[in-house]
C-alpha positions as CSV (number, residue, x, y, z in Angstrom):
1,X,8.7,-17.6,-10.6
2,X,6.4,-20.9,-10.8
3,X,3.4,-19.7,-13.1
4,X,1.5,-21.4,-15.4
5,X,0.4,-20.8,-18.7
6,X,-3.3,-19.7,-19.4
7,X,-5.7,-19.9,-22.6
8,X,-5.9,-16.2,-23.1
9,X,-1.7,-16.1,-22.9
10,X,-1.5,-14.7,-19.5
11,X,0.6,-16.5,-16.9
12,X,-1.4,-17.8,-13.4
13,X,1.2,-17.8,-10.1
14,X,0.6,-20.8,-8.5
15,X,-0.1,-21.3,-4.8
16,X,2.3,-22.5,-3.4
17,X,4.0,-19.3,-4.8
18,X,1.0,-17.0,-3.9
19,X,1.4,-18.3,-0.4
20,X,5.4,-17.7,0.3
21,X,5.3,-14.1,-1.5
22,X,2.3,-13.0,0.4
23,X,3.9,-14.6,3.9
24,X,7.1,-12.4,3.1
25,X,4.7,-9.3,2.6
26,X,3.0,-10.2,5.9
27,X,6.2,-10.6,7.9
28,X,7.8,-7.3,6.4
29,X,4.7,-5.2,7.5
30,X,4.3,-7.1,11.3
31,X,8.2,-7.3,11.9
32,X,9.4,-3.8,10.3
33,X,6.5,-1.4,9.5
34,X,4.7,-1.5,12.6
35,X,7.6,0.1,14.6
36,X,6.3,3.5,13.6
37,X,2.4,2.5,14.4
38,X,3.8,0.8,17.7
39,X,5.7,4.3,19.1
40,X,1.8,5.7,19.1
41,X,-0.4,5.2,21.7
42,X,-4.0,3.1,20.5
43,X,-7.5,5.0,20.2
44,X,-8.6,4.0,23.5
45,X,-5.5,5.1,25.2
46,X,-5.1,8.4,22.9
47,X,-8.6,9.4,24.4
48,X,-7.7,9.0,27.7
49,X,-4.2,10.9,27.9
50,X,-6.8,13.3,26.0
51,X,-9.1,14.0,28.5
52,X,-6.9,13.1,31.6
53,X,-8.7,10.0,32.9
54,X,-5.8,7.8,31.9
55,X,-4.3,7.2,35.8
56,X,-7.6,5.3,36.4
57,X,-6.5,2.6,34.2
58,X,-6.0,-0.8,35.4
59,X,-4.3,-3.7,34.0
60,X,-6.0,-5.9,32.0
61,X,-5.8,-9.9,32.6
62,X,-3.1,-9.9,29.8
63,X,-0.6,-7.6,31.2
64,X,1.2,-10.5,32.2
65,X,1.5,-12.9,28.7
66,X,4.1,-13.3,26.9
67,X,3.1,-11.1,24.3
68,X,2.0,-8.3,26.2
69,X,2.2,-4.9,25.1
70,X,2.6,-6.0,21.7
71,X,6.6,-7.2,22.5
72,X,7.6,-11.0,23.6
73,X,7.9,-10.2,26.9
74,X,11.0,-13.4,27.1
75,X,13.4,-11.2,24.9
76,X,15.3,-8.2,26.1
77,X,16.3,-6.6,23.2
78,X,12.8,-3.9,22.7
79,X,13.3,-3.8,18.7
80,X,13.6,-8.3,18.5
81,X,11.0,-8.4,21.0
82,X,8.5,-6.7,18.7
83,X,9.4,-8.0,15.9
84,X,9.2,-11.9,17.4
85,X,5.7,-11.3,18.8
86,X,4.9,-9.7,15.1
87,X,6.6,-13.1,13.5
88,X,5.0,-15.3,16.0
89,X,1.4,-13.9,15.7
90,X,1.5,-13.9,12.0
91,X,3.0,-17.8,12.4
92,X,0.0,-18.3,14.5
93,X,-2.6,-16.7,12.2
94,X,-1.4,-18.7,9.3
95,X,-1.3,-21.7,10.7
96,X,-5.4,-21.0,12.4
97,X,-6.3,-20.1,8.5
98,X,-4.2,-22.7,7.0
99,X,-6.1,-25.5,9.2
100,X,-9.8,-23.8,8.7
101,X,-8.9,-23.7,4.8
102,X,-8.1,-27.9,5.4
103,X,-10.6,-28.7,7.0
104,X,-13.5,-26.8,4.4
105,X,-11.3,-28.2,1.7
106,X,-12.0,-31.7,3.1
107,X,-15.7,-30.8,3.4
108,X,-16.2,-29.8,0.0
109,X,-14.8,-32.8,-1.1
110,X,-16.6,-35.1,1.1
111,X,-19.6,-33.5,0.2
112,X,-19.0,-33.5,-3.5
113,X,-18.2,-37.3,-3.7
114,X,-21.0,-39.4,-4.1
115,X,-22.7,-41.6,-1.5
């Protein structure tokens, strides 16, 4: 484990380690422990099989992506097709917050440096 020594004798993790560990845990949970969320229908469709209005649904302007239905739609297999669109939109989401984090690391520095 890459930590580092503190004043007060406890050990910090570093970053880089913080980042990998917490990427694993993310992966884990989208790629193995939403298969028993997934097998349940959502609040909005829950309500409707409820009360019986659930015929008058229509597809939504998604129903066609590749990632619709929370499975990638390009893989056959139904337990590696939901757990490549749980890997790729986790990918996706790390890469969005890993560019934001950039680019206001950037700012604060520009805006700390003097003129």
């Amino acid at each position: 484990m890459n930590a580092t020594p503190q004043p007060d004798g406890s050990r910090r993790i570093s970053t880089r380690t913080f980042t990998i560990a917490s990427f694993a845990i993310i992966l884990l949970i989208a790629c193995v422990v939403s298969f028993g969320a997934s097998s349940h229908p959502d609040g909005l469709e829950f309500v409707a099989e409820s009360y019986g209005f659930i015929g008058a649904a229509e597809d939504s302007a998604t129903a066609t992506s590749p990632f619709a239905d929370y499975a990638a739609v390009f893989i056959d297999n139904p337990w590696l097709a939901l757990a490549a669109a749980g890997a790729i939109g986790c990918l996706a989401t790390f890469v969005l917050a890993w560019i934001i984090g950039a680019a206001a690391r950037r700012r604060a520095v520009a805006e700390s440096s003097p003129r």
